[in-house]
C-alpha positions as CSV (number, residue, x, y, z in Angstrom):
1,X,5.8,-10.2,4.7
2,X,2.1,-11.0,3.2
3,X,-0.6,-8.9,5.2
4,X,-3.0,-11.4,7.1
5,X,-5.7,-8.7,7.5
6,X,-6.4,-5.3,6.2
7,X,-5.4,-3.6,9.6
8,X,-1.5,-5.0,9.3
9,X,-1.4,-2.8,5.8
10,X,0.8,0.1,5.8
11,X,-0.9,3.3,7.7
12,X,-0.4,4.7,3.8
13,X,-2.6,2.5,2.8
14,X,-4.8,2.0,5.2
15,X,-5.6,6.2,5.9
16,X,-6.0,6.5,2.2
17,X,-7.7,3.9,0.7
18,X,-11.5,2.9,1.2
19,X,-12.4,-0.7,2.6
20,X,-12.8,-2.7,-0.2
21,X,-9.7,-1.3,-2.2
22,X,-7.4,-2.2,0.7
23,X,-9.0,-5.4,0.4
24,X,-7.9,-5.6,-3.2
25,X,-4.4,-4.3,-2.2
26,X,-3.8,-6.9,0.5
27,X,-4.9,-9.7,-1.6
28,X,-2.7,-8.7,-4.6
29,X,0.1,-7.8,-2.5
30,X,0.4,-11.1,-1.2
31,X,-0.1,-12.5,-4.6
32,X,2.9,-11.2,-6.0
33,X,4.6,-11.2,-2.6
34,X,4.6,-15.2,-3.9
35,X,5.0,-14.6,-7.1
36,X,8.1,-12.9,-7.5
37,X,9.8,-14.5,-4.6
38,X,13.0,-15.4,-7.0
39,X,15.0,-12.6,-8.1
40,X,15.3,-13.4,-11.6
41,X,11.1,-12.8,-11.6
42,X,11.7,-9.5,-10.9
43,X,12.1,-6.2,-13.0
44,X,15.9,-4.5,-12.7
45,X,16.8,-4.3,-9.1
46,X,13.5,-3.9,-7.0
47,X,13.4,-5.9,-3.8
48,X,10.6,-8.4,-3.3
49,X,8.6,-6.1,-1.1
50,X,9.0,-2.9,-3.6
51,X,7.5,-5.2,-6.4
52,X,4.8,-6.5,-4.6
53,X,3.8,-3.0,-3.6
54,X,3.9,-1.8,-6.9
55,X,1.5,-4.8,-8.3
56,X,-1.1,-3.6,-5.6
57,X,-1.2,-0.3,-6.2
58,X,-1.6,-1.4,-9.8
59,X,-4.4,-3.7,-9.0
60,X,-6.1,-0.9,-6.9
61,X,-6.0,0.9,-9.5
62,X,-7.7,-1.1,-11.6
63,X,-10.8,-0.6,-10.2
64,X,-10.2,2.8,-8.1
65,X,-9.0,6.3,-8.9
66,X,-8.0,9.3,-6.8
67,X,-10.3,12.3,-7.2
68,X,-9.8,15.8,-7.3
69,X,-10.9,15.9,-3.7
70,X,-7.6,14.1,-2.9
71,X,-9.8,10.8,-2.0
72,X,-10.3,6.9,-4.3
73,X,-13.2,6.3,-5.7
74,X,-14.4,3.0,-7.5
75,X,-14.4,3.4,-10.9
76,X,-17.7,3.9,-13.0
């Protein structure tokens, strides 16, 4: 289920994230939503939606971190 636009993301991503890092999380979401479309591409049991999850919160995390005010900020 790739994300056409940033308002079809999860409300967990969309409440908590700031504009351009749900940006980054759509696009790699639907990245690896292609990418590991064949089971035998994914890691141990995860479904194709868990996986692709995972790879956008790592991407987001890439360039963002969550402060001590509970908030992301881009990375310095």
């Amino acid at each position: 289920m790739p994300y056409k636009a940033k308002s079809d993301l999860p409300e967990s991503v969309q409440h908590v994230l700031p504009a351009h890092a749900q940006e980054i999380y759509k696009e790699a979401f639907n990245s690896a939503w292609e990418q590991y479309k064949d089971k035998e591409d994914r890691k141990g049991d995860t479904s194709r939606e868990e996986t692709a999850h995972r790879v956008a919160w790592a991407a987001v995390k890439n360039d963002y971190q969550k402060g001590d005010d509970d908030k992301w900020h881009k990375k310095k």
